[in-house]
KOLMI-770291 format. One record per residue (C-alpha): residue number from 1; z, y, x. Coordinates in nm, 4 decimals, padded with zeros to 6 digits. Each point is the difference from the previous one (the first is absolute). Layout:
<nodes>
- k	up	north	east
- NUM	Z	Y	X;
...
</nodes>
This chain:
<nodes>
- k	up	north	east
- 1	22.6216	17.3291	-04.4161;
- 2	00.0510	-00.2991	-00.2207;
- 3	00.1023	-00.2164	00.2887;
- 4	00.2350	00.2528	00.1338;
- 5	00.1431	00.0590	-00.3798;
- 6	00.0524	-00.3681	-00.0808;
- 7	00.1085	-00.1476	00.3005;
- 8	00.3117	-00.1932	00.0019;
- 9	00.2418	-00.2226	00.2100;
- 10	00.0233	-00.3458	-00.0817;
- 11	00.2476	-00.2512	00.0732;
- 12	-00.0971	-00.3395	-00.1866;
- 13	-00.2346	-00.1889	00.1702;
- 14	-00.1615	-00.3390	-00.0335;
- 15	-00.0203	-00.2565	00.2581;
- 16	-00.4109	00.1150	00.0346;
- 17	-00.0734	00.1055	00.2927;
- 18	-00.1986	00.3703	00.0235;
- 19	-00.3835	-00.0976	00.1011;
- 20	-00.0540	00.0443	00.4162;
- 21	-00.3003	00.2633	-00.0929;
- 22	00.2463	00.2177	-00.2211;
- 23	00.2807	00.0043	00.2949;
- 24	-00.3016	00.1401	00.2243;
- 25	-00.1190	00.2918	-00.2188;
- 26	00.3448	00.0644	-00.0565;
- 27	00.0943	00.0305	00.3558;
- 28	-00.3248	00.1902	00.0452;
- 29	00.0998	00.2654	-00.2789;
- 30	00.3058	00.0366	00.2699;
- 31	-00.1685	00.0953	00.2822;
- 32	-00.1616	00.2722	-00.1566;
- 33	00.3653	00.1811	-00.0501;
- 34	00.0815	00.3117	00.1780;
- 35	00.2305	-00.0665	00.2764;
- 36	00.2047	00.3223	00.2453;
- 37	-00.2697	00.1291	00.2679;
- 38	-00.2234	-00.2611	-00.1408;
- 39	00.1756	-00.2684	00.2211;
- 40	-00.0822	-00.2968	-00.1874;
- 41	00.2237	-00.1947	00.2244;
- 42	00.1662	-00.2178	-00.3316;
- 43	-00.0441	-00.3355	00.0439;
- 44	-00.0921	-00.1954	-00.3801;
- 45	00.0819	-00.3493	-00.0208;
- 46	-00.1517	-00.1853	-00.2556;
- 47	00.2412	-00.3473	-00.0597;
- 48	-00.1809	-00.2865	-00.1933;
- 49	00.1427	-00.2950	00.1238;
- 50	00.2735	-00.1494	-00.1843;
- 51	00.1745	-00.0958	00.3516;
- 52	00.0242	00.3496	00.1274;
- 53	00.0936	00.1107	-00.3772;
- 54	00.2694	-00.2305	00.0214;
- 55	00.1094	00.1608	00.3608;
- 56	00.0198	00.3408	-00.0563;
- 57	00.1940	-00.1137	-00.3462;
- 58	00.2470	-00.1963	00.2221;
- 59	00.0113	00.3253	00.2356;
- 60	00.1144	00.2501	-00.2587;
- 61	00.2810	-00.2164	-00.1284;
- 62	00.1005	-00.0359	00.3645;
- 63	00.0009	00.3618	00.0165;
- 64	00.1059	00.0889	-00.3098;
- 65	00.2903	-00.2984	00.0084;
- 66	-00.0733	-00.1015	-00.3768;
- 67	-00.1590	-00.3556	-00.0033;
- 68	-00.0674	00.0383	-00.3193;
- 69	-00.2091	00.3305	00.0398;
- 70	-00.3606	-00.0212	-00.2194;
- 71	-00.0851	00.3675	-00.0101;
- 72	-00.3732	-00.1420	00.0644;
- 73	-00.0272	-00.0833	-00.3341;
- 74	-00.1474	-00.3387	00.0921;
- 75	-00.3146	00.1773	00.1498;
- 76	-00.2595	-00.2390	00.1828;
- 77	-00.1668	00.3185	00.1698;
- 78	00.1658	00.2946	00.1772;
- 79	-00.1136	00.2685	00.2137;
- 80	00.2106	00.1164	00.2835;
- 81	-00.0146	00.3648	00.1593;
- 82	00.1234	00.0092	00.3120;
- 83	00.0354	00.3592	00.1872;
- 84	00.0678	00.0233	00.3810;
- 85	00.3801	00.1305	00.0135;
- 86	-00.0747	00.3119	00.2109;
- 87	-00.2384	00.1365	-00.3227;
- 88	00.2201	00.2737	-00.1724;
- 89	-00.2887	-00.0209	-00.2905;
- 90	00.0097	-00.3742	-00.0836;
- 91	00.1549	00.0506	-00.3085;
- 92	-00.2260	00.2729	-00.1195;
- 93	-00.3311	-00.1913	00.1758;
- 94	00.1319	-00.3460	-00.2031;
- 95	00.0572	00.1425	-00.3438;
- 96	-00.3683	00.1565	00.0670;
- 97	-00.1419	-00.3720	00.1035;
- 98	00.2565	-00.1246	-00.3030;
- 99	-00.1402	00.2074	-00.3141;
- 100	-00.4040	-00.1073	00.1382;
- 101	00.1255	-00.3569	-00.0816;
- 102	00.1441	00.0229	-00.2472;
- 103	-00.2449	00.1786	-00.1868;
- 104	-00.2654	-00.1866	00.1573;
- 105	00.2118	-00.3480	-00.1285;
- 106	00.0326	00.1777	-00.3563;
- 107	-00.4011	00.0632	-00.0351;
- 108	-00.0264	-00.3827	00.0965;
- 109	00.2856	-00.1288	-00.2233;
- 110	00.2461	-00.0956	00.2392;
- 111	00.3702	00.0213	-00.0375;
- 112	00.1710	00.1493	00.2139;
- 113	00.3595	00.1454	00.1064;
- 114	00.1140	00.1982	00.2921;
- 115	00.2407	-00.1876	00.1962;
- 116	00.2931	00.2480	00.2015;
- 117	00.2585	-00.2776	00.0661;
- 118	-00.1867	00.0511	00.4376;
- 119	00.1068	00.3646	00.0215;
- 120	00.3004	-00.0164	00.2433;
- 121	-00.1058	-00.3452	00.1391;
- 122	-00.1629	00.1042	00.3291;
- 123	00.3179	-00.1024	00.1905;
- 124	00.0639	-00.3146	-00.1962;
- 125	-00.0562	-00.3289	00.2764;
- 126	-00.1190	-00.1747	-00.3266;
- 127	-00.2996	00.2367	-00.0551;
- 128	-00.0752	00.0141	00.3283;
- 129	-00.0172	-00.3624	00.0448;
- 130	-00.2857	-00.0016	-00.3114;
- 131	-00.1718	00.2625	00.1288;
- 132	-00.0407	-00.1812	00.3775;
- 133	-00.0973	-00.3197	-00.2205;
- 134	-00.3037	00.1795	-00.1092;
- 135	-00.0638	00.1624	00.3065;
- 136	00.1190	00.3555	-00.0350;
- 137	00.0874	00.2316	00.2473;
- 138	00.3967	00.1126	00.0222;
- 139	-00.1048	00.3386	-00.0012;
- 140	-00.0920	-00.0426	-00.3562;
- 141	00.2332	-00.0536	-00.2976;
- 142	-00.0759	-00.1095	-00.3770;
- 143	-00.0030	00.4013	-00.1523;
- 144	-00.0654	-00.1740	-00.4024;
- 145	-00.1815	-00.2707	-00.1725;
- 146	-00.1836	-00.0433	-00.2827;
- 147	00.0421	-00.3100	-00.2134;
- 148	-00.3227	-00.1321	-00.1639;
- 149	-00.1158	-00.2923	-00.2985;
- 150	-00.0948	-00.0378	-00.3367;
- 151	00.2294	00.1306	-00.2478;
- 152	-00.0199	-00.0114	-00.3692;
- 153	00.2551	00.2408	-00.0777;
- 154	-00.0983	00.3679	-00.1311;
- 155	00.2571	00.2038	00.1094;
- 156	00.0600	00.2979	-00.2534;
- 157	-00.0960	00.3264	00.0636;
- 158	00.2362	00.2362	00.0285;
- 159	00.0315	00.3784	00.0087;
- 160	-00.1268	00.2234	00.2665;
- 161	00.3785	00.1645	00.1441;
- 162	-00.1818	00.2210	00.2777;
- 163	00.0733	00.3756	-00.0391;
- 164	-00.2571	00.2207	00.0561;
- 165	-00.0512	00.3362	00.0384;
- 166	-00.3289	00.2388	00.0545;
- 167	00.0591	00.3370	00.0633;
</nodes>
């Protein structure tokens, strides 16, 4: 419960790159997620080259028209979900494979961030373009990201706002 208790988003990272072994048992803790009538058809795209870092960066700003967009937070890891379009559960099945990660990247002291800025980019030529570069299928579209590296910030905890009720 610990992990779950005193996770938190972070959004300083250093120019250290997250070690190749941690990236795998972090995309491992995602395919373990729960996903609609166990489909499992999510594709997870772990991206550790700066090249294809600096692509999909060059992508969203095309998309997003904002050159000067940085909403990576100067991540040198990310992990892309990508959902087939015709899935009516991808965003349920991704924040599933999301939380493992993150979680998973907490226990091994990687920072980490969810990334949104892809949700309405499945039409966008610029996307599409990255996503052919790496050898994705059309029929596929970037559903959210997660942004990984070392951090040393220690973001505050804050209070729990949930209501709950047990009757």
């Amino acid at each position: 419960m610990d992990i779950i208790k005193n996770r938190r988003s972070k959004r300083n990272f250093t120019s250290k790159k997250v070690d190749k072994k941690d990236i795998e048992q972090i995309v491992e803790a995602g395919t373990f997620a729960p996903t609609g009538m166990n489909k499992q058809d999510n594709i997870i795209v772990a991206i550790t080259s700066n090249t294809v870092m600096e692509n999909l960066l060059k992508a969203i700003r095309k998309h997003l028209n904002n050159e000067s967009y940085n909403g990576f937070y100067n991540c040198k890891n990310m992990i892309l979900l990508l959902s087939p379009h015709d899935n009516r559960n991808r965003k349920f099945d991704c924040g599933c494979i999301m939380q493992n990660m993150m979680l998973k990247a907490c226990e091994l002291n990687v920072g980490n961030v969810w990334i949104n800025q892809f949700y309405d980019s499945y039409e966008s030529l610029p996307i599409k373009e990255f996503l052919k570069s790496i050898d994705i299928d059309d029929s596929y579209e970037i559903t959210c990201a997660l942004a990984l590296g070392h951090s040393d910030e220690t973001p505050k905890i804050k209070p729990n706002k949930f209501t709950t009720k047990f009757i």
